[in-house]
N, C-alpha and C positions, 0 to 999 in steps of 0.2 A: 358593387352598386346595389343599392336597395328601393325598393318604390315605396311611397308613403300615402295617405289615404286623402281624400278630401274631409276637411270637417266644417262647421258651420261658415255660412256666407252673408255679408253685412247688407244692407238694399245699396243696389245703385245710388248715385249721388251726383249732380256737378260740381266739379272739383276748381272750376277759372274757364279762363277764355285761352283761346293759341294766341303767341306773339303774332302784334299785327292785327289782331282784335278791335283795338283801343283807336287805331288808326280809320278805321270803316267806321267805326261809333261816331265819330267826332265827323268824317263824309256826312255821315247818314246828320246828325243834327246841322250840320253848316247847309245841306240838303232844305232842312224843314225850314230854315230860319228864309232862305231864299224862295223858297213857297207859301210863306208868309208875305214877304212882300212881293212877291209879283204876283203870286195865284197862278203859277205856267202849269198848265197841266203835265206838259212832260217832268218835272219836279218833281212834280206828287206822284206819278206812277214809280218813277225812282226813290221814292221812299215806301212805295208800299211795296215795290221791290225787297225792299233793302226789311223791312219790318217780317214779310215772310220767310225770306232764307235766316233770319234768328230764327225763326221759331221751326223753319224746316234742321237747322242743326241742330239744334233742343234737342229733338225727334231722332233724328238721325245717331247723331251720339248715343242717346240712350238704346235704340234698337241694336246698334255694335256692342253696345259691352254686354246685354243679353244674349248674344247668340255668341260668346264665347267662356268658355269654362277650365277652370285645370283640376284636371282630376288626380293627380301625382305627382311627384317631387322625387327627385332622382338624384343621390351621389353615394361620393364614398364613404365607407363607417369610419378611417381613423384620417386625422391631418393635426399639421399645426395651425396655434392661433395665426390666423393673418396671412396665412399662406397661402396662394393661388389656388382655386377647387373648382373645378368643373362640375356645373349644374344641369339637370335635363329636367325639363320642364314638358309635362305629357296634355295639352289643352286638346279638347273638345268643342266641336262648332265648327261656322262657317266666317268668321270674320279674322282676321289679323288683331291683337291689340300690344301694347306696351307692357310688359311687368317689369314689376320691380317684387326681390324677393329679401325680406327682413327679418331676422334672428335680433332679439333682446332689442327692438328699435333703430339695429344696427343694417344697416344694407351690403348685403351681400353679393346680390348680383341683379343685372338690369339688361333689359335689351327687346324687342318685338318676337311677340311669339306667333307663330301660326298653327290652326291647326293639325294635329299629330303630334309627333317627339320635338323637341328643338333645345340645342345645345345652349347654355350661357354659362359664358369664362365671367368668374364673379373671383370672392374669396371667402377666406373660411372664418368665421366669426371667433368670438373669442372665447377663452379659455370654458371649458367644461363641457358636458354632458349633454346634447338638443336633442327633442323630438319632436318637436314640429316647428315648421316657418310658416310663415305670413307671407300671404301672394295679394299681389297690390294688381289690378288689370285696371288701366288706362285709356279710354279711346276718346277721338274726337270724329267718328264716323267718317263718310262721305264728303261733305263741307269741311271737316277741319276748326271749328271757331270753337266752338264750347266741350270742353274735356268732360268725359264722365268716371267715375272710378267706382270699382268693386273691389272690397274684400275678403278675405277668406285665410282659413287655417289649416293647412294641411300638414299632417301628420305623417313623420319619416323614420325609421328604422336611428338607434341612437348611434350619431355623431360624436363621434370621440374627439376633443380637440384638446392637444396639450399644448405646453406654454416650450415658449421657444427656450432650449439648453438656457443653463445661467454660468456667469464665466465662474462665479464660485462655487464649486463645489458641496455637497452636502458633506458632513463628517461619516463615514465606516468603518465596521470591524471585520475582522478575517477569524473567523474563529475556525478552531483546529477542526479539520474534516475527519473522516473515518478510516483507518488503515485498510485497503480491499486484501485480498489473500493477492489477486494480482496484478499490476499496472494497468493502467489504461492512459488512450492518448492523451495527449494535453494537445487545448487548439491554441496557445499561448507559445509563441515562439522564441526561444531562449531556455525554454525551461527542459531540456536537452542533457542528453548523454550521450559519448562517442560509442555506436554499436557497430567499429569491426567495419570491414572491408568489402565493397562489392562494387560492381560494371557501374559508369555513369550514367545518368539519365538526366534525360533534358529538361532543365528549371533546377539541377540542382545548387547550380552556381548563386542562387536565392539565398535556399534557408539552409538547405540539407549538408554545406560541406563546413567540416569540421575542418578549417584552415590552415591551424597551427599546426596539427594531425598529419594533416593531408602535407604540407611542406616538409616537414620532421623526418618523414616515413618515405613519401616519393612517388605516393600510391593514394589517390580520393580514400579519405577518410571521413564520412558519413554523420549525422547524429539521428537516434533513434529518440523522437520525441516522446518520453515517459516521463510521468509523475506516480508519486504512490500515494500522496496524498489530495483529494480534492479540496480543491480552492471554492472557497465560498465568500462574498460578500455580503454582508448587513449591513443596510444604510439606515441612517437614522434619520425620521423626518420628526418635527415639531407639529402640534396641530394648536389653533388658534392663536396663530403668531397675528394677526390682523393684516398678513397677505400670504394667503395662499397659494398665491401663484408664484409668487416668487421662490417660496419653498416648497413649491410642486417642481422649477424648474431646477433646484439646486438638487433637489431628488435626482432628476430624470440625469442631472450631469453624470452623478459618480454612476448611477445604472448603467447609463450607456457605459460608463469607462470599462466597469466589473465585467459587462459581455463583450467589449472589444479583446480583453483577454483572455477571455475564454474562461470565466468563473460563473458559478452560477452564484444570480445576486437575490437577494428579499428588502424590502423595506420593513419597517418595526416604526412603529409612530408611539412617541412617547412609551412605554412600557409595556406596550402590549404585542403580543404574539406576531413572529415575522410574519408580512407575507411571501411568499414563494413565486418571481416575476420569471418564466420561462423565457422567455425572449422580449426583441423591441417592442412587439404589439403591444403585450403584457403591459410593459414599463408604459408606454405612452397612453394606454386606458387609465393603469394608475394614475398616472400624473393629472387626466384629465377628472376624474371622478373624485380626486382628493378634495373634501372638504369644498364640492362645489356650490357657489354662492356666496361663500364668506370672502369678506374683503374684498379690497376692489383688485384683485388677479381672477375673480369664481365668475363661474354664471349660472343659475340654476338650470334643473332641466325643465325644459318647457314645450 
């Protein structure tokens, strides 16, 4: 999780009226018109009634979304596009208000915050690289009738969002690895030799028994998983195809496949120098940082 900073805030504003508004408006003038023709003084108090609590909600509203503030933004650094994310939202003050929290115009997560810490299950915007969202605070005070809203920017540690797998894969090479003086494991299983005979242990019925061996002989017969050469993959990505994302996610397939095997993989984009993806992390900042903006799969950072 990382916390992000507050930065500029818009002025206050009213944003509408609450549903049910429009309904008292329309009392309040069927109100005046009948004070018109009759002149009943209780009419008339009932609309001067009715003329102060607008303007005591005016007030009211506007004094609520003053006395409350967010100072932070809180989540994870890596997700996928569109994927469920948990938001913490750190506000300041004495009042309750409503936000709503937007990445590239897009709404990510919504809900009442109070203040202190407060959680909101939103999701995670879309493909590329964020550093800061837009916090939306909403109140309609005490009364309820007149909404006011405040905006602001606040700045968050970068959000990595990559594009969900793609079912076709990008094209790779396996080029010859280095001969070591002496083996090492392989996490890739099949890629095996029968090493010889010993006591069983438990899970070897999995990966470890060598079958054919073991039936042949009469006696568990074992494999010691060695390789002498390491596996390596190079994925090849294109860059301005005019969707990025989409050949961000055909990237991220074959990545993933090369480290379910246990290979160590790099991307190479057009002709130029691999890069060297240590794990998933690695692979999913790639994908998400690739050429973000372009096309409509990017989003810049902002």
């Amino acid at each position: 999780m990382h916390r992000g900073r507050a930065g500029a805030e818009a002025l206050n504003r009213p944003v509408g009226v609450a549903h049910g508004a429009s309904a008292l408006g329309v009392a309040w003038l069927i109100a005046c018109a009948i004070a018109l023709l009759t002149g009943a003084s209780a009419v008339v108090i009932l609309i001067a009634v009715g003329l102060v609590a607008f303007v005591a909600s005016l007030l009211s509203g506007w004094t609520a979304i003053r006395h409350i503030s967010v100072d932070a933004v809180t989540t994870a650094d890596l997700a996928d596009a569109e994927s469920p994310l948990t938001w913490h939202v750190h506000a300041n003050g004495t009042r309750r208000a409503h936000a709503e929290l937007r990445i590239a115009e897009a709404v990510v997560a919504r809900g009442w915050v109070a203040p202190g810490s407060t959680l909101l299950s939103g999701s995670a915007p879309g493909r590329g690289v964020h550093t800061s969202v837009q916090v939306r605070l909403s109140s309609a005070g005490t009364l309820g009738i007149v909404w006011w809203r405040r905006r602001s920017t606040i700045g968050i540690e970068p959000l990595f969002v990559a594009p969900t797998a793609a079912l076709e894969p990008a094209p790779h090479q396996r080029p010859a690895g280095h001969r070591g003086d002496n083996c090492v494991t392989s996490r890739a299983t099949g890629r095996d030799e029968v090493d010889g005979v010993r006591s069983w242990r438990e899970g070897d019925e999995l990966t470890a028994v060598h079958w054919p061996a073991t039936l042949r002989t009469g006696e568990f017969v074992v494999r010691q998983r060695l390789h002498d050469l390491e596996e390596r993959w190079v994925v090849q990505a294109r860059s301005r195809t005019g969707d990025s994302g989409l050949e961000a996610a055909r990237a991220r397939t074959t990545l993933e496949e090369g480290l379910a095997v246990g290979a160590r993989v790099a991307v190479q984009v057009d002709a130029h120098e691999p890069t060297a993806l240590r794990d998933r992390a690695a692979v999913l900042r790639w994908c998400a940082a690739f050429e973000a903006g372009e096309g409509p799969g990017g989003s810049r950072p902002h």
